[in-house]
C-alpha positions as CSV (number, residue, x, y, z in Angstrom):
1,X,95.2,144.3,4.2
2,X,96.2,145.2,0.7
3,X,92.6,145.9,-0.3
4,X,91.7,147.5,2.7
5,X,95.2,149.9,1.9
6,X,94.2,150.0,-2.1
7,X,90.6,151.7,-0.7
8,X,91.6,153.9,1.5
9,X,94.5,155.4,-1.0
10,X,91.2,155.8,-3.5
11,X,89.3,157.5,-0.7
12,X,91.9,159.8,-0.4
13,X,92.0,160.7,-3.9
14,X,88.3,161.2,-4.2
15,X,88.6,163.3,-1.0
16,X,91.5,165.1,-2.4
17,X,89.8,166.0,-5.2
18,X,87.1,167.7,-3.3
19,X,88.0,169.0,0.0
20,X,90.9,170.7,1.5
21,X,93.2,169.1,3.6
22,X,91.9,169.3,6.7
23,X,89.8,166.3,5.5
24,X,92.8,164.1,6.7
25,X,91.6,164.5,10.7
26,X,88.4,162.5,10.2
27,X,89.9,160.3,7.2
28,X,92.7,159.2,10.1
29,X,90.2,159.1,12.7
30,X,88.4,156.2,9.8
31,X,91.4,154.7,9.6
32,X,92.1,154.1,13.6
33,X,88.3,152.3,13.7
34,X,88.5,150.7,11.2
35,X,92.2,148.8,11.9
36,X,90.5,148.1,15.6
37,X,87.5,146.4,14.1
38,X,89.6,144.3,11.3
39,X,93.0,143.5,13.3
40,X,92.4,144.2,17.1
41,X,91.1,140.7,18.1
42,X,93.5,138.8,16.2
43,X,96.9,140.4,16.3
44,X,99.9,141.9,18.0
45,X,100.2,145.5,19.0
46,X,103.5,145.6,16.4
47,X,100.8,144.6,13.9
48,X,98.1,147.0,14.3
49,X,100.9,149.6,14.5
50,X,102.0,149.0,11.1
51,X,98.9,148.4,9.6
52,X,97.7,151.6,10.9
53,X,100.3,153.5,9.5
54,X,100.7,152.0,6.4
55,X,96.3,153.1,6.0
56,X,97.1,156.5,7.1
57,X,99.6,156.7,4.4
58,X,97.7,155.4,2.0
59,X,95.4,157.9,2.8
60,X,97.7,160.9,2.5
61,X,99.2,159.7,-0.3
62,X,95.9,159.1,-2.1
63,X,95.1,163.1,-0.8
64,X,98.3,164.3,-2.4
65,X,97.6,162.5,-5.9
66,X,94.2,163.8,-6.0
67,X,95.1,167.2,-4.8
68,X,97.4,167.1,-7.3
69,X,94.7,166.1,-10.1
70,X,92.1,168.5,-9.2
71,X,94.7,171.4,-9.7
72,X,96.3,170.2,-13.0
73,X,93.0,170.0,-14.4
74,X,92.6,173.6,-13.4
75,X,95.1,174.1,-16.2
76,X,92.6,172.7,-18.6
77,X,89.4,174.0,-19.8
78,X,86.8,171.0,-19.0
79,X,85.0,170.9,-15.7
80,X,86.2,168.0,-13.0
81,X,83.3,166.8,-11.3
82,X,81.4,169.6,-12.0
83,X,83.5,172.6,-11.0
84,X,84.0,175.4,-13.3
85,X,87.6,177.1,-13.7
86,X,88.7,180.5,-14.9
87,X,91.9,180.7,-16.3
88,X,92.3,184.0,-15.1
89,X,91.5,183.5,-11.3
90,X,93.9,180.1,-11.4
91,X,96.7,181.9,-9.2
92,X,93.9,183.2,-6.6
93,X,92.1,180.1,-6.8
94,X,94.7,177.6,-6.4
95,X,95.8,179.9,-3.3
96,X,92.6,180.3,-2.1
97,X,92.0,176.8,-1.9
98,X,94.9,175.5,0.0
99,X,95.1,178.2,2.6
């Protein structure tokens, strides 16, 4: 369960740093099928409850931290993954991205 939680945290960083947050519906929806397929045949329903929130957390949480990476670096002047930044469009950009 720890490895499963340590994945899905690193999932949500990669998606953090590339997509906007409305990623998280189909990262939660991953989440649901994939507690069904590892924990619904074996355990309780207090189980799978708590398993599935502590993945959907580690989800978010991963999101946040990578969120949070991708715009720091737009404080910098190398490329992340690619992207370009202008230091002169950082206000609109970061704005633009979140909204």
């Amino acid at each position: 369960m720890i490895l499963t939680a340590l994945l899905n945290g690193l999932l949500g960083v990669i998606c953090g740093l590339r997509f906007r947050v409305l990623i998280l519906v189909p990262l939660t929806a991953v989440a649901l099928v994939e507690i069904f397929f590892l924990k619904a045949a074996h355990e309780k329903w207090s189980s799978i409850f708590l398993a599935t929130i502590a993945l959907m957390l580690s989800l978010e949480i991963g999101y946040i931290v990578g969120a949070v990476l991708g715009s720091s670096h737009l404080l910098s002047d190398r490329p992340l993954l690619g992207r370009k930044c202008d230091k002169w469009s950082l206000v609109g950009g970061v704005l633009k991205s979140y909204i």
